[in-house]
C-alpha positions as CSV (number, residue, x, y, z in Angstrom):
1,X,32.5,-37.8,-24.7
2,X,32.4,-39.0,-21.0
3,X,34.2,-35.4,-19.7
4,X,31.4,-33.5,-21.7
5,X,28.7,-35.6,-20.2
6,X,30.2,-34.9,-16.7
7,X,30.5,-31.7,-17.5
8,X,26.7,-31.5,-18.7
9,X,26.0,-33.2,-15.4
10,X,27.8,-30.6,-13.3
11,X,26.2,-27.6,-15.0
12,X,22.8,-28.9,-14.5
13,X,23.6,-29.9,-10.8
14,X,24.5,-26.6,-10.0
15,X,21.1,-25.2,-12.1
16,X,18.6,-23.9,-9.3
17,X,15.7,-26.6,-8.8
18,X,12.8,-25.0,-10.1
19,X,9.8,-23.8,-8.3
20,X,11.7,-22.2,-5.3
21,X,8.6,-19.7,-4.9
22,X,6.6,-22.9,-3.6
23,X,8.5,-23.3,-0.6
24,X,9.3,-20.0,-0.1
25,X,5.8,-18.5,0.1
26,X,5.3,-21.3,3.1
27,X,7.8,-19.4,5.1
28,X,6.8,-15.5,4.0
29,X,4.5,-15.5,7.3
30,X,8.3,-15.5,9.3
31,X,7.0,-18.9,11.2
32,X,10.3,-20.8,11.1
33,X,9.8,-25.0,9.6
34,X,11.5,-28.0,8.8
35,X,12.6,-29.5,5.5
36,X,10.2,-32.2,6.6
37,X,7.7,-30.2,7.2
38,X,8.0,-28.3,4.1
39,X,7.9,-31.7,2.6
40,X,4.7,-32.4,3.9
41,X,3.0,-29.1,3.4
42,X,4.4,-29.3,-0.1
43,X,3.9,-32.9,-1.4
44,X,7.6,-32.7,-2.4
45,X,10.2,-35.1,-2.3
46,X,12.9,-34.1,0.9
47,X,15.9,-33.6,-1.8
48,X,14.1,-31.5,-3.6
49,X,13.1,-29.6,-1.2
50,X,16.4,-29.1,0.5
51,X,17.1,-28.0,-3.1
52,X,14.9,-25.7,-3.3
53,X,15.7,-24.1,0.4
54,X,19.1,-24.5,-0.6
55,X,18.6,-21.8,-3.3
56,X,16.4,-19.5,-0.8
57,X,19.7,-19.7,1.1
58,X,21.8,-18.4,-1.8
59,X,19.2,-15.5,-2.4
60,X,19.7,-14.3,0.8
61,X,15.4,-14.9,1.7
62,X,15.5,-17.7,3.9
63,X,18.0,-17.7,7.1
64,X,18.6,-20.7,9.4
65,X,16.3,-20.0,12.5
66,X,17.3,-21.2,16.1
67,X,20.8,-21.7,15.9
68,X,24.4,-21.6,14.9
69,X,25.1,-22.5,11.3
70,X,26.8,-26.4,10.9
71,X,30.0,-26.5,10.6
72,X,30.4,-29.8,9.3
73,X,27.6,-31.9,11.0
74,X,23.8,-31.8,10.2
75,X,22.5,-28.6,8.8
76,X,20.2,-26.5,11.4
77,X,17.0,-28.1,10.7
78,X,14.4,-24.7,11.0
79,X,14.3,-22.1,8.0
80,X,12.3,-18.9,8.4
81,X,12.1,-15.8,6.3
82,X,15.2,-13.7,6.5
83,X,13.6,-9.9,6.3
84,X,17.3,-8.2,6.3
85,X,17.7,-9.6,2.9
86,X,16.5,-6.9,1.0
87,X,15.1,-3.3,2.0
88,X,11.9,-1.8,0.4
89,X,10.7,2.1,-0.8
90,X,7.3,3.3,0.2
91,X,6.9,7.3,-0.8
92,X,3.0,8.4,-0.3
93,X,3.7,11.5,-2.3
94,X,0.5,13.8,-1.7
95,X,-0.4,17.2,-3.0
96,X,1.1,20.0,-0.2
97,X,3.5,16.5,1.4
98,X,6.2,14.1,0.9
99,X,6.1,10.8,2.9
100,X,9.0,8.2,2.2
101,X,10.1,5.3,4.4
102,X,12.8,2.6,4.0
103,X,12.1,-0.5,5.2
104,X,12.6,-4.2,5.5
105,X,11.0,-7.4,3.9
106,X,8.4,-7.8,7.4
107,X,8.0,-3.7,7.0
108,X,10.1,-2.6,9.6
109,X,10.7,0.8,9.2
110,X,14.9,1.6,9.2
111,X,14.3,5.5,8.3
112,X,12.0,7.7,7.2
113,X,11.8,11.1,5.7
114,X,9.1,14.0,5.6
115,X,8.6,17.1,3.4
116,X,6.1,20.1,2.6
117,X,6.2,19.8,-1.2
118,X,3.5,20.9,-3.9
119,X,2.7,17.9,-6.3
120,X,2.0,21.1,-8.7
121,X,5.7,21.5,-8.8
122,X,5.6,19.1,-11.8
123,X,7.3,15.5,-12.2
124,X,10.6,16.1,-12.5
125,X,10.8,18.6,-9.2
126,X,9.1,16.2,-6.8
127,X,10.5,12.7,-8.4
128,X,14.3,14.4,-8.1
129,X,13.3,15.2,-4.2
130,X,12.7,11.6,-4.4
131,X,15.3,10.1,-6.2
132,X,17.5,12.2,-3.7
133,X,15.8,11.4,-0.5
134,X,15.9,7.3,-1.4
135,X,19.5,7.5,-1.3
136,X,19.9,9.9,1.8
137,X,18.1,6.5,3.6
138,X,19.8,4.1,2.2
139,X,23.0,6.0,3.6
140,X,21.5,6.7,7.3
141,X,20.6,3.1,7.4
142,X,23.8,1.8,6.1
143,X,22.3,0.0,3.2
144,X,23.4,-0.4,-0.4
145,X,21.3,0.4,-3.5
146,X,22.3,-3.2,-4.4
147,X,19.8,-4.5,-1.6
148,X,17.2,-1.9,-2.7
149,X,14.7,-4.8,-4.3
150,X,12.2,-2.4,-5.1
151,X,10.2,1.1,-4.7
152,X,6.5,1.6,-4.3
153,X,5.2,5.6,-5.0
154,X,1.4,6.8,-4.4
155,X,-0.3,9.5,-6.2
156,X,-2.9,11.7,-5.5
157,X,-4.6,11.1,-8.8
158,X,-5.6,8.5,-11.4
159,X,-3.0,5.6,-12.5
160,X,-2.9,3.5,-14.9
161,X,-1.3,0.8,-12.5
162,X,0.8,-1.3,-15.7
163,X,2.3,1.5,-16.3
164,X,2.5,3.5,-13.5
165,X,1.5,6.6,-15.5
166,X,-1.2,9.2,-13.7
167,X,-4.0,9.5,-16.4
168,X,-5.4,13.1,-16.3
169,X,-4.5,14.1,-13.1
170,X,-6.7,16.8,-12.0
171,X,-4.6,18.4,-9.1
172,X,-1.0,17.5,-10.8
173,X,-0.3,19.6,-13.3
174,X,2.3,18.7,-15.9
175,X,1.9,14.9,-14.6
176,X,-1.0,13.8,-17.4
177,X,1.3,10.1,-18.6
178,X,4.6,11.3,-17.1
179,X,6.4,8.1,-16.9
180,X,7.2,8.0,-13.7
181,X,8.7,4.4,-13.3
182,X,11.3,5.5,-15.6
183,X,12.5,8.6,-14.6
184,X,13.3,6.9,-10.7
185,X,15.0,3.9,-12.8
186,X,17.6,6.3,-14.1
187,X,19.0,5.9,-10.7
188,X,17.8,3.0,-9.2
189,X,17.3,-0.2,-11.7
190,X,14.7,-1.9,-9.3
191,X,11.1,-2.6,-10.1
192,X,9.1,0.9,-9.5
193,X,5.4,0.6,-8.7
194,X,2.8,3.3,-8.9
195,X,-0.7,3.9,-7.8
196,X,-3.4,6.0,-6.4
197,X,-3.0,7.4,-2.9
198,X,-6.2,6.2,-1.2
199,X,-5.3,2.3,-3.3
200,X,-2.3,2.3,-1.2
201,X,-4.1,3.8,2.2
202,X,-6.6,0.8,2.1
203,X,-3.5,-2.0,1.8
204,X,-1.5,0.0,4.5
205,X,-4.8,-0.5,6.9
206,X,-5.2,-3.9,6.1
207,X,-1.8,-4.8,6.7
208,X,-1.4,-3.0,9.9
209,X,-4.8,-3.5,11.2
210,X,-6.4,-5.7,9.7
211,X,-4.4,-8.5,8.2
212,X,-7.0,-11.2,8.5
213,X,-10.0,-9.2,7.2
214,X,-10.7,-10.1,3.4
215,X,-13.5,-7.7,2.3
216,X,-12.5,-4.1,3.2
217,X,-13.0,-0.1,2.0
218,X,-10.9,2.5,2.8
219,X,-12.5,5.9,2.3
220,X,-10.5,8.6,2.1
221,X,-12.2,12.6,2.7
222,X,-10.3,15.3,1.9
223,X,-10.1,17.7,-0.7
224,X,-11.5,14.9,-3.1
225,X,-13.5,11.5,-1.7
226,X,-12.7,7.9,-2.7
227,X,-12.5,4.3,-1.7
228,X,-9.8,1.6,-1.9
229,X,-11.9,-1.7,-2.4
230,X,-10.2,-5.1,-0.8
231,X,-12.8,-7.8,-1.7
232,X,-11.8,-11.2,-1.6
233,X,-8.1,-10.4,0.1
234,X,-7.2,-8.5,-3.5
235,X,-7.5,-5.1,-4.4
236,X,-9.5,-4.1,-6.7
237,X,-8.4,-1.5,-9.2
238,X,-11.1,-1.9,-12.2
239,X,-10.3,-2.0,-16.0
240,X,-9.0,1.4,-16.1
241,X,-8.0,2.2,-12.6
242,X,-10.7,4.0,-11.6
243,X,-12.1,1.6,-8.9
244,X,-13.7,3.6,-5.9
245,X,-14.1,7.0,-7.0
246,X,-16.7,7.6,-5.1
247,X,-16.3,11.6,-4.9
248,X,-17.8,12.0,-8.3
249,X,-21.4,10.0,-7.4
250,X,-24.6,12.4,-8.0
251,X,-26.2,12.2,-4.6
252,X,-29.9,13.4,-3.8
253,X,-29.0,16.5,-2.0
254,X,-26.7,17.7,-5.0
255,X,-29.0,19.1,-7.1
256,X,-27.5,21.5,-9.3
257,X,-24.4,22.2,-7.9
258,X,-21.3,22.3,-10.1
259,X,-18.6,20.0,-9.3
260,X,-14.9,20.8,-11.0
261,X,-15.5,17.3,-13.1
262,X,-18.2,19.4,-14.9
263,X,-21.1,17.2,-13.6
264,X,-23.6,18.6,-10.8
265,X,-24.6,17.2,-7.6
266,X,-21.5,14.9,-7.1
267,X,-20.5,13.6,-3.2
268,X,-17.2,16.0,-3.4
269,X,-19.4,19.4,-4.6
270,X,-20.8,18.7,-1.0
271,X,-19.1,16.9,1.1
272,X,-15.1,17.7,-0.3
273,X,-13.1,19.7,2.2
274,X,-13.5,22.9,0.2
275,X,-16.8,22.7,-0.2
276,X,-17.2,22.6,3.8
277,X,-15.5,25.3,4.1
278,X,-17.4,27.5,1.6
279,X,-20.8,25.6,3.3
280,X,-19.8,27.0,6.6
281,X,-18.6,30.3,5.4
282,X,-21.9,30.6,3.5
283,X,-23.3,29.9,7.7
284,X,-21.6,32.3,9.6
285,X,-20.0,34.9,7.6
286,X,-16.7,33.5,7.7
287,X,-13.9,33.4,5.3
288,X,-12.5,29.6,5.8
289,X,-10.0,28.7,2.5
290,X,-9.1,25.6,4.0
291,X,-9.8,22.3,5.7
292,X,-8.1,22.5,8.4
293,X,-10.4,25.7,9.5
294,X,-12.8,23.5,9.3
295,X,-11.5,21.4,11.5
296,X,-10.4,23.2,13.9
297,X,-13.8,24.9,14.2
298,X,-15.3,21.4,14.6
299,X,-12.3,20.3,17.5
300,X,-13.2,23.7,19.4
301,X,-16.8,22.8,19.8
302,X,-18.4,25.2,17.2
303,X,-22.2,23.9,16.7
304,X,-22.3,25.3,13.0
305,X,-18.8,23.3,12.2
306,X,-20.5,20.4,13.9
307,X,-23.4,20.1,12.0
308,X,-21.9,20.8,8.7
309,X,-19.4,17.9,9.0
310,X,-22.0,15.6,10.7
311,X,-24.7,16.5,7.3
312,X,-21.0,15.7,5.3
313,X,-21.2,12.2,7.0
314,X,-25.0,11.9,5.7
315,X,-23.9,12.3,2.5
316,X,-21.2,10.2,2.3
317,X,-23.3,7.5,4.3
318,X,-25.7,7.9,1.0
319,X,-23.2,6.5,-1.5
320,X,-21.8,4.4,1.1
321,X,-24.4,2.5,1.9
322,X,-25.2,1.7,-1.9
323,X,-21.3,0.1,-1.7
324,X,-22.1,-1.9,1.6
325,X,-24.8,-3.2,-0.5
326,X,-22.9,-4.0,-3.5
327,X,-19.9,-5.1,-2.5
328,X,-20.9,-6.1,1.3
329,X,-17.6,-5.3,3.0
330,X,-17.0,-6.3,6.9
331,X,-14.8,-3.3,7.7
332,X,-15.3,0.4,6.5
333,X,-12.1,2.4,7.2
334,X,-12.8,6.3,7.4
335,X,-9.2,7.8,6.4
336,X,-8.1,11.8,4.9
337,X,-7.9,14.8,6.7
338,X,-11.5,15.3,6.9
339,X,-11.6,11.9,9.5
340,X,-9.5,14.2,12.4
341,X,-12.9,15.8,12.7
342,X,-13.4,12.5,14.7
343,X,-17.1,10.9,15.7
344,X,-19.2,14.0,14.2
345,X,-18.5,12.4,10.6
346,X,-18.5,9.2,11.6
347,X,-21.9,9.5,13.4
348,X,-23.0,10.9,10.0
349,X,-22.2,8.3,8.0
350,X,-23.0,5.6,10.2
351,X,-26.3,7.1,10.9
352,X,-27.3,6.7,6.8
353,X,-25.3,3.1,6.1
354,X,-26.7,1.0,8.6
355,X,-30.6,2.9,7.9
356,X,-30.1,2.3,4.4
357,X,-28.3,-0.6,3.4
358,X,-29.7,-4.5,4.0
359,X,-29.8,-5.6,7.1
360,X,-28.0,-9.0,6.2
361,X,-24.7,-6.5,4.9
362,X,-24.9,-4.8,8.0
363,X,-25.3,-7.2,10.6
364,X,-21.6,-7.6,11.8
365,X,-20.2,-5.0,9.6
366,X,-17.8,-2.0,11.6
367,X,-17.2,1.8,10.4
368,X,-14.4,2.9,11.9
369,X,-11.8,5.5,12.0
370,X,-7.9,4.8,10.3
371,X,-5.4,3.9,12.9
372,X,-2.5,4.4,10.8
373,X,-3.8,7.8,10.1
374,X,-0.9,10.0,8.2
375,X,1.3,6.9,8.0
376,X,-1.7,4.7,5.8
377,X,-0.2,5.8,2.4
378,X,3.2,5.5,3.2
379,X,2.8,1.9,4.7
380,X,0.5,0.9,2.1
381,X,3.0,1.5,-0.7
382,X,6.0,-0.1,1.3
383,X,3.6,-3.1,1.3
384,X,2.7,-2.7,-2.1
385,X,6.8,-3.1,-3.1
386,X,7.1,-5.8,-0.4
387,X,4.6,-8.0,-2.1
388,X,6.0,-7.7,-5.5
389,X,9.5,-8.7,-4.5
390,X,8.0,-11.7,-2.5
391,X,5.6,-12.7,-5.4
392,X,6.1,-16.2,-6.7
393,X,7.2,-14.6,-9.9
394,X,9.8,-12.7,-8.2
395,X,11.2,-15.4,-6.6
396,X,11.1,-17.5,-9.8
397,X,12.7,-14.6,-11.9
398,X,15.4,-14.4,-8.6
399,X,15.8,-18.0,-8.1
400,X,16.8,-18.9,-11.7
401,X,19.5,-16.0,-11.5
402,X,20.6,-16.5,-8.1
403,X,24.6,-15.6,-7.4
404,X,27.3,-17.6,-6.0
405,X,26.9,-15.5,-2.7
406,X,23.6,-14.1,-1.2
407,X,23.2,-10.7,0.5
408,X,24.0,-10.0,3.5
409,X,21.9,-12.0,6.1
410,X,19.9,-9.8,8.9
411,X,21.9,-8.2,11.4
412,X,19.3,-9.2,14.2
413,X,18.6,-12.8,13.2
414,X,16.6,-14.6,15.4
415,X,18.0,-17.2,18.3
């Protein structure tokens, strides 16, 4: 009786202490801290903490910061994040590009790829380049798939985010609930997240630009027009994941012009990249097919390409300024291909928003143009699978399975 008591004893000793995810989200911001201190900021007993750090340890998450590790004597006394523990997928897949980046747990980017693809190539053309391509990084950055903790994809469509299905994807072909979480986890067995393209653009803004700004909007013109919404640090996707679609608004200049969701009048019949080009065409004769031209015209000076993409920012600025209203966001973020036409958009829609909306919602608020440009998407959606595989569930889920020996600890930890 008194072995199998000790033995009882030993197995539950050795058990994980639970709640690991407490401690460790106090040390996801990479500022190194004591077991004291975690203590402190915790309300926890110091055993239970060391415990609980202890277990961080095993998982590879949390390093020893500042110094060698004991060899016998007093444990180093600083923990931080360790961000070499695992590696991360981000793959901003949009309709004529690939975008995919490996990177690290603080989103350091180890290697990257880039490809002209059609998303009209169906899902099992485009996901294969995938599948193929995550491996080709892994290898040039000497990583495993066993530290691969998880993949984050964005669409150029509509996704139902539980599932990461696209839901009627009107530029994807052959896509319409292709279950596209299941078809990468034939090769990789890691979590797969999926969402819409501009969702992902408006977290890889704020997390590169503007990490302290709780209530942002990314707007992304292109061929279509829409908004990732950030209110309250969270974004927000609605109740069928259709948060933001902005391109589909009637707006008072629209009148009776068809759009291809079978309404009239919406923002994208006017203000979409192809309907520029067939504005200006309609101007000067010209036979413009894409938006590019368009910009191009507009870079070179041309006063007719000018003034279409400045009336372009008015109507945007008309829908916008009903969202500034609503939702009463501090930062506007002007993303796509249509923002490389630079201020003559931005002067367009600024011009409407701060005319039109309450003075109150526009007293400190700033519309300005992406910085990350190009690389929004793909950051976004490495942020998107960092997040998950540092969420307190993850780290619960982790902790409670945690091996005998960790992953490999950073190469460059920090002295």
């Amino acid at each position: 009786m008194v072995k199998i008591e000790s033995e009882k004893q030993a197995r539950t000793s050795a058990l994980p202490a639970p709640g690991a995810s407490e401690v460790f989200q106090l040390l996801r911001d990479g500022q190194p801290r004591t077991r004291a201190e975690l203590a402190q900021l915790t309300g926890l007993a110091r055993s239970t903490v060391a415990s609980r750090v202890d277990t961080l340890m095993t998982l590879g998450l949390v390093a020893p910061y500042g110094g060698a590790v004991s060899t016998g004597g007093r444990p180093p006394s600083l923990f931080a994040l360790n961000p070499g523990a695992r590696v991360v997928i981000g793959a901003d897949l949009g309709a004529t590009h690939a975008l995919v980046i490996l990177t690290d747990l603080s989103g350091t980017e180890l290697a990257s790829a880039r490809q002209s693809m059609t998303i009209s190539d169906g899902p099992e053309a485009v996901l294969g380049w995938l599948v193929a391509t995550i491996g080709e990084l892994l290898r040039e950055a000497k990583r495993t798939s066993t530290e691969l903790a998880a993949i984050g994809i964005g669409l150029p469509g509509p996704v139902e985010h539980e599932t990461g299905r696209p839901i009627n994807p009107p530029i994807m072909p052959g896509w319409d609930r292709f279950d596209v979480p299941g078809l990468v986890q034939r090769s990789f067995n890691v979590p797969v997240l999926v969402d819409n393209d501009v969702n992902i653009m408006a977290l890889g803004e704020l997390s590169g630009n503007w990490p302290d700004t709780t209530d942002l909007m990314f707007i992304k013109v292109a061929t279509g027009i829409g908004a990732g919404i950030i209110s309250g640090s969270m974004l927000q996707r609605g109740a069928q994941g259709t948060a933001g679609d902005l391109g589909h608004v009637r707006v008072p200049r629209g009148g009776e012009i068809p759009c291809r969701c079978g309404n009239t009048g919406c923002l994208e019949a006017l203000a979409g990249g192809p309907a520029l080009a067939a504005a200006l065409n309609a101007r000067t004769g010209g036979d413009l097919t894409a938006t590019q031209g368009v910009i191009d015209l507009v870079r070179s000076g041309d006063r007719d390409a000018i003034q279409v993409i400045r009336q372009a920012g008015r109507d945007i600025g008309d829908v916008l300024a009903t969202c500034v209203n609503l939702i009463n966001p501090s930062v506007v973020v002007i993303g796509g291909s249509l923002a490389q036409a630079g201020e003559h958009l931005l002067a367009g829609i600024r011009e409407v928003v701060y005319r039109r909306s309450l003075p109150l919602a526009t007293e400190h608020l700033r519309i300005v143009p992406s910085v990350a440009g190009q690389n929004a998407g793909v950051r976004g959606a490495s942020v998107m699978a960092i997040s998950h595989v540092l969420s307190p569930e993850s780290i619960e889920t982790a902790s409670l399975g945690a091996p005998s020996e960790g992953p490999r600890r950073s190469g460059s930890e920090r002295h």
